[in-house]
NUDREN-695371 format. One record per residue: residue in three letters; x, y, z of N, C-alpha, C, O in turn. Coordinates in steps of 0.1 Angstrom, whole numbers, padded with zeros to 4 digits, always signed. Example, Ala and Ser with C-alpha at 12.3 -4.5 7.8 and 13.67 -1.06 7.14 Angstrom:
ala+0132-0057+0078+0123-0045+0078+0132-0033+0078+0142-0033+0085/ser+0128-0022+0071+0137-0011+0071+0129+0000+0079+0134+0011+0080/
END
This chain:
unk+0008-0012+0000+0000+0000+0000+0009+0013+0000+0006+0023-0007/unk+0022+0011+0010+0028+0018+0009+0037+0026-0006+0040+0038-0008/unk+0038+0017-0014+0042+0022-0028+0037+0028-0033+0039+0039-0036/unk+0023+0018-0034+0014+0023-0043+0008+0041-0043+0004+0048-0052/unk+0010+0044-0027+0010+0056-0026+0021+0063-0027+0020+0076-0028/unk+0031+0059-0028+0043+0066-0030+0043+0070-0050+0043+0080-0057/unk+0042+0061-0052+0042+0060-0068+0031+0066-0074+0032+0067-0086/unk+0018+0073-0066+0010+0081-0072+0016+0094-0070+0017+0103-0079/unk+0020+0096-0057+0028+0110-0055+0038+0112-0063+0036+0122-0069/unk+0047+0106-0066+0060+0106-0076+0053+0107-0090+0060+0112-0098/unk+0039+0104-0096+0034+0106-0111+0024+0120-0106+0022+0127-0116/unk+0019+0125-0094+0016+0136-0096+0015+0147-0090+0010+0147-0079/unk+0019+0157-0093+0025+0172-0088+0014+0177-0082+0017+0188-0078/unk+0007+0174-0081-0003+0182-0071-0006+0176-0060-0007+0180-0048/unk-0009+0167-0062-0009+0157-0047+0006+0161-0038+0008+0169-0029/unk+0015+0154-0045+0031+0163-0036+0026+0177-0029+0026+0178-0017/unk+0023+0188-0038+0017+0203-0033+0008+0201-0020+0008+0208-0010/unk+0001+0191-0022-0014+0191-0014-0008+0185+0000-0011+0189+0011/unk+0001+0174-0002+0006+0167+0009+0018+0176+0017+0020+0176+0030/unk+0024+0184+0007+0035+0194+0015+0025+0203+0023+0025+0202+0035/unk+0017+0212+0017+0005+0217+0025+0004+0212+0036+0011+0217+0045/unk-0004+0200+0039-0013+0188+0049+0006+0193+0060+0007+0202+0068/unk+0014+0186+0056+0024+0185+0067+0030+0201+0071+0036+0205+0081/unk+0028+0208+0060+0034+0221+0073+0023+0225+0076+0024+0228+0088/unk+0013+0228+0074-0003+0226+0079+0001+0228+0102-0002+0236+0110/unk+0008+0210+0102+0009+0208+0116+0024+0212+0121+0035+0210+0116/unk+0020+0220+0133+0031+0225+0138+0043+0218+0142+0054+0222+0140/unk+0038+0205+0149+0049+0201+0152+0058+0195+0138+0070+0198+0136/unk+0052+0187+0131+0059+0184+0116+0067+0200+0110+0079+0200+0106/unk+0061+0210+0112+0066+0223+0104+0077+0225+0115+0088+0229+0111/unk+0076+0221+0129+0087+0228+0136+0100+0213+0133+0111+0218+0132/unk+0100+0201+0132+0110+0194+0129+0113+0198+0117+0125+0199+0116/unk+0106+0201+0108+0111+0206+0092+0120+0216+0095+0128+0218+0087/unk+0121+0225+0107+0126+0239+0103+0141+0234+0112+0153+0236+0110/unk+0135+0227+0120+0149+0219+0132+0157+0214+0118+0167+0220+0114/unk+0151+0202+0110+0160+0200+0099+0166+0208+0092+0177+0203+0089/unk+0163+0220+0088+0165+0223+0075+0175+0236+0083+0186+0239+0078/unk+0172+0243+0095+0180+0248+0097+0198+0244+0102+0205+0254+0103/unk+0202+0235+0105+0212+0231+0104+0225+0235+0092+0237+0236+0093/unk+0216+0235+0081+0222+0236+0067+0222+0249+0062+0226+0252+0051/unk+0216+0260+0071+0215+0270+0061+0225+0278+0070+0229+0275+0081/unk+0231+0291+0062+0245+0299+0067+0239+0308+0076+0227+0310+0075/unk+0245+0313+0082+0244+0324+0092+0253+0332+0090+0262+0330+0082/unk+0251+0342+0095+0257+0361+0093+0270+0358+0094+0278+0362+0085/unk+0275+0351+0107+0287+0342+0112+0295+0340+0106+0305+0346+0104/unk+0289+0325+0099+0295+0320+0091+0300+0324+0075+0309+0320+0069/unk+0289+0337+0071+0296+0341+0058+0307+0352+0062+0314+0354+0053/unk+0310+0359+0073+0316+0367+0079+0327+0359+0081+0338+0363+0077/unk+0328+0347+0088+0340+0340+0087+0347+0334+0073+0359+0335+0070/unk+0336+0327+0063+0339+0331+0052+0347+0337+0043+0355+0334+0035/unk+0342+0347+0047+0346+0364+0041+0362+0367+0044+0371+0370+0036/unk+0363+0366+0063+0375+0368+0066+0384+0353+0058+0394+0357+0051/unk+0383+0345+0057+0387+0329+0051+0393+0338+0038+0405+0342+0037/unk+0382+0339+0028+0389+0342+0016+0395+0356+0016+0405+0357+0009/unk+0392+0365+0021+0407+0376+0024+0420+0373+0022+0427+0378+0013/unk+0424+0363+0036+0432+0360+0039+0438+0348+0023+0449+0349+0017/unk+0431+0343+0020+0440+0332+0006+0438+0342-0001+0448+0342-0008/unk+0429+0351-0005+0433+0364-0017+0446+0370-0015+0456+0367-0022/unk+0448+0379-0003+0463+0380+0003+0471+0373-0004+0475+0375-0015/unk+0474+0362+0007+0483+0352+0000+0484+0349-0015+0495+0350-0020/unk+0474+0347-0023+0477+0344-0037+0481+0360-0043+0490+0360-0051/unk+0477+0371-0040+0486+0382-0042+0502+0383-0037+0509+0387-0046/unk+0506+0380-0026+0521+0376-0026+0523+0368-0031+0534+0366-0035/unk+0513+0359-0034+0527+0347-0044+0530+0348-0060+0538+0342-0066/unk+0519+0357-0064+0515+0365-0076+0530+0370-0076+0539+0364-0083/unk+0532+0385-0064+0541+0396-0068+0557+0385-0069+0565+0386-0078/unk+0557+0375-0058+0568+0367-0061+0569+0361-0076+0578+0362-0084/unk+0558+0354-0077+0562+0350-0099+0568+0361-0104+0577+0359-0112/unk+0563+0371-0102+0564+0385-0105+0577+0385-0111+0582+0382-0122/unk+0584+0389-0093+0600+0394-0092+0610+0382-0099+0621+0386-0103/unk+0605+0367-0100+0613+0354-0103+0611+0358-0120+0621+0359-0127/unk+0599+0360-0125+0600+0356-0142+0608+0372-0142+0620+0370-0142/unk+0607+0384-0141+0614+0394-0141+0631+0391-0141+0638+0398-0148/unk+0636+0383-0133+0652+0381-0129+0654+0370-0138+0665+0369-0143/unk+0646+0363-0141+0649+0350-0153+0650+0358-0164+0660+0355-0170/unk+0644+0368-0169+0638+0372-0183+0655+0380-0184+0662+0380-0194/unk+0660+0386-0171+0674+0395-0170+0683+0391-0176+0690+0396-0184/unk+0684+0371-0169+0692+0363-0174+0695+0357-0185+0705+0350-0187/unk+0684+0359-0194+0682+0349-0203+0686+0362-0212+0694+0359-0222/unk+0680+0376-0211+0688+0389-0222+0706+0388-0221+0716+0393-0228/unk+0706+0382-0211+0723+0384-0207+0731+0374-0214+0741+0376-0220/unk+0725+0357-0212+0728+0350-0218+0729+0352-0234+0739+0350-0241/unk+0715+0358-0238+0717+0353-0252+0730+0366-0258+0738+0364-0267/unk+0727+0377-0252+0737+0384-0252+0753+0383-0257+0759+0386-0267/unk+0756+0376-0247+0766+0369-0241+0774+0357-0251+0786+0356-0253/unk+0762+0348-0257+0765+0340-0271+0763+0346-0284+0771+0341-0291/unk+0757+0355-0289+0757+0368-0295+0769+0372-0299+0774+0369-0309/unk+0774+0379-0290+0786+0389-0286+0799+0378-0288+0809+0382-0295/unk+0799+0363-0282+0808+0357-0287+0810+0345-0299+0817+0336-0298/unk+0802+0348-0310+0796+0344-0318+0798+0353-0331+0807+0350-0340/unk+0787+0365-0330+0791+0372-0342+0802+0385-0339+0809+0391-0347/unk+0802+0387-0331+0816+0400-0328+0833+0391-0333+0844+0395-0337/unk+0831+0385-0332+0849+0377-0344+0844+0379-0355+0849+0388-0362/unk+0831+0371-0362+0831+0374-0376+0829+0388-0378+0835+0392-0388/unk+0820+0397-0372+0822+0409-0376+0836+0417-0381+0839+0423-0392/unk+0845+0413-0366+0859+0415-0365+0865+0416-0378+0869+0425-0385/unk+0865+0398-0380+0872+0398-0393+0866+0401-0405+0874+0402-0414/unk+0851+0404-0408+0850+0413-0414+0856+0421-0424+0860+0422-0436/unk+0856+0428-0411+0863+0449-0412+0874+0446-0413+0881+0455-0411/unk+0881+0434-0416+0899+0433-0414+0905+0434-0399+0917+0437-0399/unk+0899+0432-0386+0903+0437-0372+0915+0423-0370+0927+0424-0368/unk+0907+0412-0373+0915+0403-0365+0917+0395-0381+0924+0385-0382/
END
């Protein structure tokens, strides 16, 4: 019997409406409903703590931002220096001899 009523509720939407009605209808059912349901819902608190929560990892992912920052900046130094450096000892002889230097 028990299905059979379940399986009429599950094929129709108004009965569900009529039956949600019927149970907050009674207080004590509406006050367990709200004992349930409030456990799950956020509080002022909790988005305030929240709040402070992601502050603090925004912060942090901003320092570690400005750190990539200053590291690809001092790589990018090294790497003009390097290629520089093979450049300079590369084509500066053949230039050299070139012009007749060496």
């Amino acid at each position: 019997m028990a299905e059979r009523l379940l399986g009429e509720l599950e094929a129709d939407p108004r009965a569900r409406r009529r039956l949600a009605e019927l149970l907050v209808a009674e207080p004590d059912v509406r006050l367990a409903m709200i004992n349930a349901i409030i456990a799950d819902v956020a509080t002022r608190r909790d988005l305030a703590e929240l709040r402070s929560e992601m502050r603090g990892e925004i912060s942090a992912l901003r320092a570690e931002i400005a750190q990539l920052r200053a590291e690809s900046s001092s790589n990018f130094r090294w790497i003009i220096g390097a290629i520089l450096a093979i450049w300079g000892a590369t084509v500066m002889p053949i230039l050299l001899r070139l012009i007749g230097a060496i």
